[in-house]
C-alpha positions in Angstrom: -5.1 26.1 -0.1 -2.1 25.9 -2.8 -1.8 24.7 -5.8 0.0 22.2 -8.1 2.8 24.5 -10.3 1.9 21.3 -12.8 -1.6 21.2 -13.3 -3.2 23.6 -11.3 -5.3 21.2 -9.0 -5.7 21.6 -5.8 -3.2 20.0 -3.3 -3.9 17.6 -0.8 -3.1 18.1 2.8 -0.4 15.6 2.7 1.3 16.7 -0.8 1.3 20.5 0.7 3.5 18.7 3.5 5.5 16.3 2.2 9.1 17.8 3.2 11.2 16.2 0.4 9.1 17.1 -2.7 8.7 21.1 -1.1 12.3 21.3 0.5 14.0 20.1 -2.9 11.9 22.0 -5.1 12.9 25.1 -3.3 16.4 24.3 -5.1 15.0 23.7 -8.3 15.5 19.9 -8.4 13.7 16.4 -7.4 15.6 13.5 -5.6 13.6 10.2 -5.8 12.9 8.6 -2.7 10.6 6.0 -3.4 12.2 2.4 -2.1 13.0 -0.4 -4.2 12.3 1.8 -7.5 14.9 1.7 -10.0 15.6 5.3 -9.9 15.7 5.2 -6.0 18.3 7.8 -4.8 19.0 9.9 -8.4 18.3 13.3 -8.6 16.7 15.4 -11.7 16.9 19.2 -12.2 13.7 21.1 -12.9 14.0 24.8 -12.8 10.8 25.9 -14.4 9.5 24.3 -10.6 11.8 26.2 -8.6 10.2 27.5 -5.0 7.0 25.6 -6.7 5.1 22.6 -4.9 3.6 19.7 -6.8 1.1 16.9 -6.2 2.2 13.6 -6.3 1.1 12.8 -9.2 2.7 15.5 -11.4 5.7 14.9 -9.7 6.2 11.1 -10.5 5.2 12.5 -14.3 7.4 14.9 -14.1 10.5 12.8 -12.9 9.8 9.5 -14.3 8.5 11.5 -17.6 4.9 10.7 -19.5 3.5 7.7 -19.2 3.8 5.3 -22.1 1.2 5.1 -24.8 0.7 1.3 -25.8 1.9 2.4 -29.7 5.6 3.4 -28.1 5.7 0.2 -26.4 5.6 -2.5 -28.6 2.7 -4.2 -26.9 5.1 -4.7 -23.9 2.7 -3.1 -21.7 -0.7 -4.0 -23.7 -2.6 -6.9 -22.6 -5.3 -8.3 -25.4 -8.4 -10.4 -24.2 -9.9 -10.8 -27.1 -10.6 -7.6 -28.8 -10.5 -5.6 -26.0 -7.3 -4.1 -24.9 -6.6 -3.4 -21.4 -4.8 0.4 -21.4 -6.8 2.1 -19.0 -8.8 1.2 -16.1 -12.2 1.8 -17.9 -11.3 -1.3 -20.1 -10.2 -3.0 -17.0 -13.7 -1.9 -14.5 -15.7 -2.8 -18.1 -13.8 -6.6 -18.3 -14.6 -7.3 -13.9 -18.2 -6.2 -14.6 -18.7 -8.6 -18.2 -17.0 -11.2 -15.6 -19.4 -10.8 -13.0 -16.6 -9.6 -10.5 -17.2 -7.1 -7.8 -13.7 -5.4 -6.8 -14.0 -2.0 -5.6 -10.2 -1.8 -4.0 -7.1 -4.1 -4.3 -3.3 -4.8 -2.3 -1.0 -2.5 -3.5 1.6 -5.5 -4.7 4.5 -4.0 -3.4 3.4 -2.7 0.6 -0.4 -4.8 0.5 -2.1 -1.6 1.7 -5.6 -1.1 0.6 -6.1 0.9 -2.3 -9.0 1.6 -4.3 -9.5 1.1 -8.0 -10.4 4.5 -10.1 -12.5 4.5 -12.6 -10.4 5.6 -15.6 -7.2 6.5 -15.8 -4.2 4.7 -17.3 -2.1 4.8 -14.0 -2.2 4.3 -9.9 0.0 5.7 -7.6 -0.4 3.9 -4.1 -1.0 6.6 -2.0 1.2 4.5 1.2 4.6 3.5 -1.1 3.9 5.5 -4.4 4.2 2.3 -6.7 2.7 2.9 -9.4 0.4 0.2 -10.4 -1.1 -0.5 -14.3 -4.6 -1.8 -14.7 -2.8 -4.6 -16.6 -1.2 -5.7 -13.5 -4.2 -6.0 -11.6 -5.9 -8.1 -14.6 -2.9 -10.4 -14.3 -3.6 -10.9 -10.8 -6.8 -11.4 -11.2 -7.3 -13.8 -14.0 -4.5 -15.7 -12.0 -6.9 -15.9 -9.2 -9.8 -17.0 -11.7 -8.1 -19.7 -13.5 
């Protein structure tokens, strides 16, 4: 089985075979393809991955750059309930379970496919569109549906 040129895991069936990441790779750049995303059609050069394949994952990372830590945001991406900040989905799983709320998967927002809910992490790529989802959006959602 191959590996990710990013960070070494093992790749899944379907990220060994996904024709756009491997075929542009092999020329030592990334076009984005994911619909609706701001970036949708621009194209980034990464030679260090030339002839390389990378999981999803790395490769939204490696496009889109790190994610954001809540300190270079501003709070724009931090949610405070109380004390406890919502920045991963540990915080998030720990909020559901002091709330008495059982959610083991949620509708991607943007193609309502199933996905399930990790448990840590600070971001989820929907395995069906590749939005990436924030455990803060699923809290909004959910105390939405509470209140």
């Amino acid at each position: 089985m191959e590996n990710c040129a990013h960070c070494d895991k093992e790749l899944l069936w379907h990220e060994a075979r996904m024709a756009f990441w491997n075929k542009h790779l092999k020329k030592g750049y990334i076009k984005w393809y994911v619909i609706g995303s701001r970036d949708m059609g621009k194209r980034k050069e990464f030679p260090q991955y030339m002839g390389k394949k990378l999981c999803q994952a790395c490769a939204y990372t490696v496009f889109l750059g790190p994610p954001e830590t809540p300190q270079s945001t501003n709070q724009t991406n931090l949610h405070k309930t109380g004390a406890i900040e919502i920045v991963d989905f540990a915080a998030l799983n720990n909020i559901l379970k002091e709330k008495e709320i059982v959610m083991p998967a949620f509708n991607c927002p943007k193609c309502s496919n199933m996905i399930d809910i990790p448990e840590n992490g600070k971001l989820l790529i929907c395995k069906h569109c590749g939005n990436p989802i924030q455990p803060v959006d699923i809290y909004k959602i959910v105390k939405a549906l509470t209140e």
